[in-house]
N, C-alpha and C positions, 0 to 999 in steps of 0.2 A: 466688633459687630458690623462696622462700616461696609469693611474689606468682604464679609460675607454679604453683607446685602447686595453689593455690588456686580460677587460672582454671579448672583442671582439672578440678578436682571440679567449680566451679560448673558449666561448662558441660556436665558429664555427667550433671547434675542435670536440664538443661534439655535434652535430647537429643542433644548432640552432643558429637561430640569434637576434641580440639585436635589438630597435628601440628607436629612439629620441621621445616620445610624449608631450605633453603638461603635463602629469601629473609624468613625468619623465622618464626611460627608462625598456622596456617593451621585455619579452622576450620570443621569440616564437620556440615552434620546426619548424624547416623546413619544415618538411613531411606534416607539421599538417594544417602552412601556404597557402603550395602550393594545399592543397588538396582542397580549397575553390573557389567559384566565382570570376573571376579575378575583380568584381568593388570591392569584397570585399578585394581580395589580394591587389590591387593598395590603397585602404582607410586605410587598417593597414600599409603599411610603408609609408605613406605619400606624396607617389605620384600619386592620384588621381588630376583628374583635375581643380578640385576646389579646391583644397589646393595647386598645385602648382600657380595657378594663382594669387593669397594672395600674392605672392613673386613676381612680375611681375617685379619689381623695382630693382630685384637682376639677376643678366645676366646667372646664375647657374640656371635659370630659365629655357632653351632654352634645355640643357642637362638633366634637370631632366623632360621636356616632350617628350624629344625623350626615353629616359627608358622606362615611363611609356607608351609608343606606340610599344616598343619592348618585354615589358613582354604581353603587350596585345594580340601581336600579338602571341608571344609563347604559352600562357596557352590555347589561344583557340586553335593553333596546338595542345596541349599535352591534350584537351582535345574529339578535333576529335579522336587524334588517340587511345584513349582510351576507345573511346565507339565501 
C-alpha cells in the first residue's frame, strides 16, 4: 500500500491523477480529465451513479454520492462559465 500511496502523490505532483479500476490502476492527466462531459468525468473515477450504488452495503457509500453530486454540480459551473 506504501508504494501506491507514493505513486499518488508523485503523480499528483506531476499533474495527474491515479484511479482504482477493475483492470488495475489507471492514470490520467488532470487537464485532460477535467476537460470532458461530467457523466464521463464521474464514470472514469468511479463515482458515477451506478457504480456507487454496487456498494450500497458499504456506508462510504453516502460520502462518495455526495462528491459525485459536488463535482457535478462544479463541472457544469466550470462549464457555464466557460462558454
Amino acid at each position: 500500500m506504501k508504494e501506491i500511496k507514493e505513486l499518488v502523490i508523485e503523480e499528483a505532483k506531476n499533474g495527474c491523477i491515479v484511479v482504482a479500476t477493475f483492470e488495475g490502476l489507471v492514470k490520467y492527466n488532470l487537464a485532460e480529465i477535467v476537460d470532458q462531459p461530467v457523466d464521463g468525468l464521474l464514470y472514469d473515477l468511479n463515482r458515477d451513479e451506478g457504480t456507487i450504488f454496487t456498494f450500497i452495503n458499504d456506508p462510504k457509500w453516502v460520502n462518495d454520492y455526495a462528491s459525485s453530486q459536488v463535482i457535478r454540480y462544479l463541472k457544469n459551473k466550470l462549464d457555464e462559465l466557460t462558454k
